[in-house]
N, CA, C and O of each residue as an XYZ file, in Angstrom:
552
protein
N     -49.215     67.511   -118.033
C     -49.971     66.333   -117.632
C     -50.616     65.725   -118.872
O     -51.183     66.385   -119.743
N     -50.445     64.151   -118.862
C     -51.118     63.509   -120.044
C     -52.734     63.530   -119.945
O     -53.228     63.220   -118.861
N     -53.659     63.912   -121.123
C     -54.444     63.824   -121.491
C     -55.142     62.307   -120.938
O     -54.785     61.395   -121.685
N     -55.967     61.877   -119.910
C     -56.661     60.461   -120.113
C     -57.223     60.207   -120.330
O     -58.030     59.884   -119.458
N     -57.702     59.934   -122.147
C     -58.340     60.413   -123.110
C     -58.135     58.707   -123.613
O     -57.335     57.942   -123.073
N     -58.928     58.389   -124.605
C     -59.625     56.918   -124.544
C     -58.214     56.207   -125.563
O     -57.688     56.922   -126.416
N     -57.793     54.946   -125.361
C     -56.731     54.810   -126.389
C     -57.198     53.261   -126.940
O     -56.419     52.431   -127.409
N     -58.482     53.108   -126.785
C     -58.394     51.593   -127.772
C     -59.343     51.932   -128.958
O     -59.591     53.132   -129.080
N     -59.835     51.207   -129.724
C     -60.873     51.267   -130.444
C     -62.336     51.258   -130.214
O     -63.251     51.658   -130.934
N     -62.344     50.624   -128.858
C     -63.648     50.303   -127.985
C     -63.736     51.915   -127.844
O     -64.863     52.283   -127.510
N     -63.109     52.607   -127.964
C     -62.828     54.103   -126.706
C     -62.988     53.697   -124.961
O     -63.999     53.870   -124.279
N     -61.943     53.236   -124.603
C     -61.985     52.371   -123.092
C     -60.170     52.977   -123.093
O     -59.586     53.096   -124.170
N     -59.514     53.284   -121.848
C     -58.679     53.037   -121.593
C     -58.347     51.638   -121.108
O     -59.055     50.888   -120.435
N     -56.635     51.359   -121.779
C     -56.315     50.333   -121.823
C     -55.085     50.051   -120.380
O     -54.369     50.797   -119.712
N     -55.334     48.697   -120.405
C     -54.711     48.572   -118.768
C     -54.209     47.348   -119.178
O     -55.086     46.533   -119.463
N     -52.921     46.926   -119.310
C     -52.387     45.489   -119.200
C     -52.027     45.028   -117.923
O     -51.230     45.602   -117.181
N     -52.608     44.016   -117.684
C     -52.267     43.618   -116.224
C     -50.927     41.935   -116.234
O     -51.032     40.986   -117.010
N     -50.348     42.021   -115.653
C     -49.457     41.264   -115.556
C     -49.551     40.596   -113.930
O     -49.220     41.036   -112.829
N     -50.281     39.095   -114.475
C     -50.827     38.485   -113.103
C     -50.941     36.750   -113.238
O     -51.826     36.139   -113.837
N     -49.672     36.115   -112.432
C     -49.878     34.480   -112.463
C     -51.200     33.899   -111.839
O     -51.500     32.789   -112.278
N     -51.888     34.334   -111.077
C     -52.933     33.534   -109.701
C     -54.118     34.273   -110.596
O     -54.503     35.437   -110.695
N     -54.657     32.501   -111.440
C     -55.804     32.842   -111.598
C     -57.208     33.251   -111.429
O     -58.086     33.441   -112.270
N     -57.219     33.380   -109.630
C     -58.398     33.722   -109.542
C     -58.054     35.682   -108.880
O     -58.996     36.324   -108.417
N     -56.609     36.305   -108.980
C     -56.300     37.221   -109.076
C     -57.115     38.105   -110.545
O     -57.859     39.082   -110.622
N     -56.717     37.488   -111.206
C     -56.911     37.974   -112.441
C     -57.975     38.233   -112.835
O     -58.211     39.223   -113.527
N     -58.819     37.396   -112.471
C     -60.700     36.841   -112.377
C     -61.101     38.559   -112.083
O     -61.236     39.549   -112.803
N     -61.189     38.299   -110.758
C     -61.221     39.725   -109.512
C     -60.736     40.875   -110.184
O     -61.436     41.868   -109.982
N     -59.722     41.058   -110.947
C     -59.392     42.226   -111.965
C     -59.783     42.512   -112.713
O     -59.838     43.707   -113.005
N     -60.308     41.499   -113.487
C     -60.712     41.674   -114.601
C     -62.230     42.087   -114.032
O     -62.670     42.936   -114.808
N     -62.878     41.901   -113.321
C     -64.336     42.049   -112.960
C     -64.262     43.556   -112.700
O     -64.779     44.369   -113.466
N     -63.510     43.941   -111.443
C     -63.344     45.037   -111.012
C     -63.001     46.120   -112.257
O     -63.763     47.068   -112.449
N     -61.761     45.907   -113.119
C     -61.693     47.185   -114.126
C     -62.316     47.192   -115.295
O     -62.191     48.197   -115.995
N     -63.038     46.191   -115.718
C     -64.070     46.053   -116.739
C     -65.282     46.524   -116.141
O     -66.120     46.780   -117.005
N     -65.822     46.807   -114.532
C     -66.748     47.196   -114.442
C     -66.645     48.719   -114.125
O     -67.538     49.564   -114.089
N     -65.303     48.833   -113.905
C     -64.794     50.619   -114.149
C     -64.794     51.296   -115.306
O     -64.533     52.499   -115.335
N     -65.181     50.371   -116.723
C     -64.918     50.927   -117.703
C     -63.904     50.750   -118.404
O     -63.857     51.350   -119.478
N     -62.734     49.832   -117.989
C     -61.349     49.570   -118.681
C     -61.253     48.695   -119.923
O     -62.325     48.378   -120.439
N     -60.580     48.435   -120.253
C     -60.444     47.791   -121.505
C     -59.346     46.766   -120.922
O     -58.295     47.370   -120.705
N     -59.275     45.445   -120.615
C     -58.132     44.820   -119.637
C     -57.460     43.925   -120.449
O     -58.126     43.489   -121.388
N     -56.283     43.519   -120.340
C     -55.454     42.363   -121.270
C     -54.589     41.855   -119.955
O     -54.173     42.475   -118.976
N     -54.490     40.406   -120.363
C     -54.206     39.960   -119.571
C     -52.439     39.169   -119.983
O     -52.193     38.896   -121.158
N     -51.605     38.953   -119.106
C     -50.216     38.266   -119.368
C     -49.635     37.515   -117.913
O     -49.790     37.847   -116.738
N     -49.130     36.719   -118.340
C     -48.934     35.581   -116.874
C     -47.551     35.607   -116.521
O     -47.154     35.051   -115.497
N     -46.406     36.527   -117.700
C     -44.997     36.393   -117.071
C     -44.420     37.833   -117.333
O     -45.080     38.415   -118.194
N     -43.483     38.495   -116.885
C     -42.934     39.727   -117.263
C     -42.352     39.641   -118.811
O     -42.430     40.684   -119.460
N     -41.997     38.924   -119.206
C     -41.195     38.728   -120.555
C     -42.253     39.033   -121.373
O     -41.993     39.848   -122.259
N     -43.946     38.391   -121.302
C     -44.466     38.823   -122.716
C     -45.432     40.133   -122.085
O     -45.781     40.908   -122.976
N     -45.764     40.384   -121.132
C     -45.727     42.015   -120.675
C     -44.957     42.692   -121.460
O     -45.472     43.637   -122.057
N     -43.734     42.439   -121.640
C     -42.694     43.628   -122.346
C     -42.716     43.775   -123.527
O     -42.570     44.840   -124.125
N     -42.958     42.380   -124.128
C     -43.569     42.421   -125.307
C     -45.100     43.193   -125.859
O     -45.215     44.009   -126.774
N     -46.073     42.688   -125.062
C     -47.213     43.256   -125.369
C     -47.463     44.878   -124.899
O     -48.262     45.573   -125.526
N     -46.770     45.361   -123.840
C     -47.078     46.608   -123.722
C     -45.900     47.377   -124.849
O     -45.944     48.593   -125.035
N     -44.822     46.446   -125.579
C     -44.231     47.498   -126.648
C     -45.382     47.532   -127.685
O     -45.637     48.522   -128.370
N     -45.952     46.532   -127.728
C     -46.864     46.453   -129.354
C     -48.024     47.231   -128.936
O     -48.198     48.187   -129.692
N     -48.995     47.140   -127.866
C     -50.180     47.591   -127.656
C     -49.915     49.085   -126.793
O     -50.933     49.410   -126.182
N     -49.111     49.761   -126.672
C     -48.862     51.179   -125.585
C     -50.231     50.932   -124.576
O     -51.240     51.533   -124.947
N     -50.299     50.455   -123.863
C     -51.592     50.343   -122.778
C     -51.247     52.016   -122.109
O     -50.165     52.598   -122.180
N     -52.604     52.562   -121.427
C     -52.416     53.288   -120.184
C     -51.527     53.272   -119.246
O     -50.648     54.036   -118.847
N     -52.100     51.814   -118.855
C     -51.536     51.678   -117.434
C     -51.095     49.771   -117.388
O     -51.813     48.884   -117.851
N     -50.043     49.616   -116.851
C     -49.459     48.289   -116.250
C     -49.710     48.271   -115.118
O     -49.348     49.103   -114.286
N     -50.702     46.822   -114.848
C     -50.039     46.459   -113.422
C     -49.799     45.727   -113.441
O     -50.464     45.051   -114.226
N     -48.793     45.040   -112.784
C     -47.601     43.953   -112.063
C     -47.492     43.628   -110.711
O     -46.817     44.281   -109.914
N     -48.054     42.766   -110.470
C     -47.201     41.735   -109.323
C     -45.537     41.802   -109.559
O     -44.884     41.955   -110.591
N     -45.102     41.609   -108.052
C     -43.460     41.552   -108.522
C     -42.983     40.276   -108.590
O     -41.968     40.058   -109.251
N     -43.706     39.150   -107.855
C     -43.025     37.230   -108.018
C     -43.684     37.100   -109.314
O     -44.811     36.627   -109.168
N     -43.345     37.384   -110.702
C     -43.720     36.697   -111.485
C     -42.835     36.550   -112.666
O     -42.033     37.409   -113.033
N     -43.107     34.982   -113.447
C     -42.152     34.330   -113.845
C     -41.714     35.436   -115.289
O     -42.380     36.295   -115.868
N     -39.787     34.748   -115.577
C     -39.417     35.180   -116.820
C     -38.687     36.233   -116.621
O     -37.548     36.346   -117.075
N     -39.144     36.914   -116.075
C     -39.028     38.894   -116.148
C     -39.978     39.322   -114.687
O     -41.205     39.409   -114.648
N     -38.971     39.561   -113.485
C     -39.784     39.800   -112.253
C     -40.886     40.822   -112.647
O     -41.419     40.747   -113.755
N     -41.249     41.830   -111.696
C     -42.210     43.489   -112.045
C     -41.553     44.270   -111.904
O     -41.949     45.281   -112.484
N     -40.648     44.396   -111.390
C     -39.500     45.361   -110.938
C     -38.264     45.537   -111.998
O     -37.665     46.595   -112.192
N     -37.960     44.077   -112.752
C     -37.087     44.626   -113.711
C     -37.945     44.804   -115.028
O     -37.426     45.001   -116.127
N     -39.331     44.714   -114.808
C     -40.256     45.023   -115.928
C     -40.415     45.992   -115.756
O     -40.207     46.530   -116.844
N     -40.744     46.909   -114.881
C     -40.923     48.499   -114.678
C     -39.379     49.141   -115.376
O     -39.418     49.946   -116.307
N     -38.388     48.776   -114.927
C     -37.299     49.159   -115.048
C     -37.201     49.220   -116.851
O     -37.008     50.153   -117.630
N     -37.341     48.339   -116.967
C     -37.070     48.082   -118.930
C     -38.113     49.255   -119.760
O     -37.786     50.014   -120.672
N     -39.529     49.099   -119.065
C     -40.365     50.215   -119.578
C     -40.367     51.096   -119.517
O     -40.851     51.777   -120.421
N     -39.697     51.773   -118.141
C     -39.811     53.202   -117.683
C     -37.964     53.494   -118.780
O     -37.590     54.666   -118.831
N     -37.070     52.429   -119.497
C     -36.112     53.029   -119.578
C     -36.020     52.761   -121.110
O     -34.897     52.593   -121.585
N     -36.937     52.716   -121.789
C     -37.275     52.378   -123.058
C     -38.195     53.907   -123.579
O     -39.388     53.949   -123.279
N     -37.533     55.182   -124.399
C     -38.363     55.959   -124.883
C     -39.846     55.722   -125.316
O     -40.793     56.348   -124.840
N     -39.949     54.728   -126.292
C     -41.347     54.085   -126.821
C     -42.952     54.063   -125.004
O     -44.014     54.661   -124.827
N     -42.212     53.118   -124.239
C     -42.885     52.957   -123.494
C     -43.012     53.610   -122.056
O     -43.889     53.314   -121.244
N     -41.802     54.733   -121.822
C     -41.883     55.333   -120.471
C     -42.834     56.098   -119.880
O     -42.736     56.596   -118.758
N     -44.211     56.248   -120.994
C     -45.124     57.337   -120.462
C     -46.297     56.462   -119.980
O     -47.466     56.825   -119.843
N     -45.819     55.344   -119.767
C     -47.113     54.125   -119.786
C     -47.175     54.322   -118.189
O     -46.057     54.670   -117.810
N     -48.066     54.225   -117.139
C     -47.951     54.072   -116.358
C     -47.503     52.919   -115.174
O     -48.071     51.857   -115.424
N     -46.770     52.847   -114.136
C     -46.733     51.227   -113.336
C     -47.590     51.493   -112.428
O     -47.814     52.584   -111.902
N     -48.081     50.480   -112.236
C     -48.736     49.940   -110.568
C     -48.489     48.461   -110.496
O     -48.895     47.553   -111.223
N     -47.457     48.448   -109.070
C     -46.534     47.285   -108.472
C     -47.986     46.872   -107.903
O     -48.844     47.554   -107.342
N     -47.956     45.782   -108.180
C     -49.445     45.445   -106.718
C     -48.694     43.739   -106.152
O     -48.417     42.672   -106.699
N     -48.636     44.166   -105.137
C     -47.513     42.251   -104.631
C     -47.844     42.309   -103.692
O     -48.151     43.402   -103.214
N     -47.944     41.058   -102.927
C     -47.994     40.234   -101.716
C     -46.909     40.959   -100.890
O     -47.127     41.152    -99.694
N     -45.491     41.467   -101.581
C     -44.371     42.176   -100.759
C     -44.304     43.206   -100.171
O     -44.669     44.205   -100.790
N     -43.883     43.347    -98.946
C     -43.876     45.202    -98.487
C     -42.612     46.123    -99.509
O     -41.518     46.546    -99.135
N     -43.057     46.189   -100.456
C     -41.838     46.743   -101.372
C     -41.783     47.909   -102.187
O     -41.060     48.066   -103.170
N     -42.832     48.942   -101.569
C     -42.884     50.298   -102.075
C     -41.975     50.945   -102.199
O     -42.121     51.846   -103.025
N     -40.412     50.854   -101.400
C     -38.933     51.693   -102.050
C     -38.596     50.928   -102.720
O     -37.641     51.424   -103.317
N     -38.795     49.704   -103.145
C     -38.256     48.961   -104.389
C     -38.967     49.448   -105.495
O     -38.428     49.956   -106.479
N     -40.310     49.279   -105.325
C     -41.218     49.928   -106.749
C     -40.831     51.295   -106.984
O     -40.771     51.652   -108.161
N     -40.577     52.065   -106.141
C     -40.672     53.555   -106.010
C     -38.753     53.665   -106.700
O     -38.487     54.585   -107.474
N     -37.745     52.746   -106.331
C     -36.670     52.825   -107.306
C     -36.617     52.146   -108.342
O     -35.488     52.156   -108.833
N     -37.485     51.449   -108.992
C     -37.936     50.504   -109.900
C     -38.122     51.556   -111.051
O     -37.604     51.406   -112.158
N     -39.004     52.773   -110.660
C     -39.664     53.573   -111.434
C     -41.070     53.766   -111.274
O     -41.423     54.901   -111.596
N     -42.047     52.958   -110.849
C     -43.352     52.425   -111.053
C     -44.071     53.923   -110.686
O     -43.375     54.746   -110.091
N     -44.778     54.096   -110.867
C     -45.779     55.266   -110.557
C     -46.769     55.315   -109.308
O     -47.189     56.373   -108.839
N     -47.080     54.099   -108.843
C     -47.803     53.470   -107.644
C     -47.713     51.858   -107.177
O     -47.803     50.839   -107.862
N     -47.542     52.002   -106.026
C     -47.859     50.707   -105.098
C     -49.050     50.533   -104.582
O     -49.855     51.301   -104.056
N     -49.043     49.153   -104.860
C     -50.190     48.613   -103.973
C     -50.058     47.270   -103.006
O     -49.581     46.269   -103.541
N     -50.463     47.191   -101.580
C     -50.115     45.802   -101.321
C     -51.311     45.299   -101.392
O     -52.273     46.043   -101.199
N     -51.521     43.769   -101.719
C     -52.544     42.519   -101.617
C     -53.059     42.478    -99.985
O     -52.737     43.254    -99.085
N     -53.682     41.672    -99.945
C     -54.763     41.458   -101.225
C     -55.613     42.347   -102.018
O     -55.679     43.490   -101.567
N     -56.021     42.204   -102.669
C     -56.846     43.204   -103.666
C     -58.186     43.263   -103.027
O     -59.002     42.362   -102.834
N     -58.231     44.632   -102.720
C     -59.474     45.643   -102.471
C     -59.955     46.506   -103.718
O     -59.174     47.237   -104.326
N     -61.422     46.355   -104.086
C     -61.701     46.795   -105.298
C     -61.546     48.751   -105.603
O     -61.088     49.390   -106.550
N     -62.062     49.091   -104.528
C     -61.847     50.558   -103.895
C     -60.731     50.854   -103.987
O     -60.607     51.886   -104.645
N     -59.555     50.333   -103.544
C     -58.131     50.876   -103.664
C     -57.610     50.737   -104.682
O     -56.674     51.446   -105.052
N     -58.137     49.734   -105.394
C     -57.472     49.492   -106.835
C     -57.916     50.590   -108.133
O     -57.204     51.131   -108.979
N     -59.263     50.654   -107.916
C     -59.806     51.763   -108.685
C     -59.640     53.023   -108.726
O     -59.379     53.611   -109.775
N     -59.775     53.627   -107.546
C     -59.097     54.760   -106.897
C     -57.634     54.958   -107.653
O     -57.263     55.872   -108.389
N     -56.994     53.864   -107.239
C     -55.344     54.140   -107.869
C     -55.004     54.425   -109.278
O     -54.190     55.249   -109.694
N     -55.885     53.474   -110.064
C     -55.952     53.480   -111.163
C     -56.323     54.843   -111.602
O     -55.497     55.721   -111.851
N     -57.589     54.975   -111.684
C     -57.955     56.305   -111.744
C     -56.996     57.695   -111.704
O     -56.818     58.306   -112.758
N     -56.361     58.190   -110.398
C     -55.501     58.420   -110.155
C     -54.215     58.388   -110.612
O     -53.448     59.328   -110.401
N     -53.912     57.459   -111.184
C     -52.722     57.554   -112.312
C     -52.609     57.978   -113.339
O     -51.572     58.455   -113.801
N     -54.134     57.839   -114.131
C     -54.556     58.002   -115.185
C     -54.681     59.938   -115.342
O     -54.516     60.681   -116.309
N     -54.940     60.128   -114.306
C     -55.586     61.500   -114.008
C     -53.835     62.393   -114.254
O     -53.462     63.219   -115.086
N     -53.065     61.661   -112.984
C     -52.108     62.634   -112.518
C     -51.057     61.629   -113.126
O     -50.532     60.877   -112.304
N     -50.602     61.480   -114.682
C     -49.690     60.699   -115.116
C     -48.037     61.209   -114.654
O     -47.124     60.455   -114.316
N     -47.996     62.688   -114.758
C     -46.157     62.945   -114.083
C     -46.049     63.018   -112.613
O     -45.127     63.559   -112.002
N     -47.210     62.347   -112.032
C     -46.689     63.077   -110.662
C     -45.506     61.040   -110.035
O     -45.714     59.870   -110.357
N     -44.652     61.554   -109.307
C     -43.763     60.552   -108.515
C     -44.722     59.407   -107.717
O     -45.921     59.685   -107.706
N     -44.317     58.134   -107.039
C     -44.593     57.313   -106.653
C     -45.708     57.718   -105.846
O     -45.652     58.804   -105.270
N     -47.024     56.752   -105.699
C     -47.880     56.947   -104.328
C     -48.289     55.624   -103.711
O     -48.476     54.652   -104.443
N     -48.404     55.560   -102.672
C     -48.614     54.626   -101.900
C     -50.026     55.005   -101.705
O     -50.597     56.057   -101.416
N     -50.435     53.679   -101.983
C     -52.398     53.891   -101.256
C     -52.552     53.716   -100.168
O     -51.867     52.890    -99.564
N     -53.613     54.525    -99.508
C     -53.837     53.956    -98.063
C     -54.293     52.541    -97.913
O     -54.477     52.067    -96.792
């Protein structure tokens, strides 16, 4: 099991979130900055892939409708890229699509709307138990 042990300079674990709906992002950013996270933000899968090769974040989360590079073939590219497969996913979408995330690769699902409790919890939780297989939140 990975160490979840601090990886920025702040000493904050780092979380890239990959999210078009700006007042999504707002709400995230409030919620895991007041958990203690260190948050970066990206609006399409294409520079997600980019920024989580350059910055190794903790943890990704992804919506799956988003432009460039869906979340699903963004999980797919990360989880199949040595450099970045130990990074964690969390799918979080409007879609009922937990066997898609869960064959995607992703580490956890979440469906919308965003509840601050479930999101934290999950997070947390990933961070904690990095090899364990897909979980669905209640």
């Amino acid at each position: 099991m990975a160490d979840p042990t601090p990886s920025t300079s702040s000493g904050k674990m780092l979380i890239l979130v990959v999210e078009k709906d700006p007042h999504v992002r707002e709400l995230e950013a409030h919620f895991l900055s007041q958990a203690g996270y260190s948050v970066e933000f990206v609006s399409d899968g294409q520079s997600a892939l980019e920024q989580a090769q350059q910055l190794l974040p903790d943890i990704v989360i992804t919506e799956i409708l988003v432009p460039k590079l869906d979340g699903l073939a963004l999980c797919r590219k990360l989880k199949a890229t040595p450099q970045t497969r130990h990074i964690s996913i969390l799918i979080f979408s409007i879609l009922a699509a937990s066997g898609r995330a869960q064959e995607a690769g992703a580490d956890a699902f979440l469906m919308k709307p965003l509840a601050e409790h479930r999101l934290i919890t999950t997070v947390r939780g990933l961070l904690e138990h990095r090899s364990h297989p897909l979980t669905e939140a209640p």
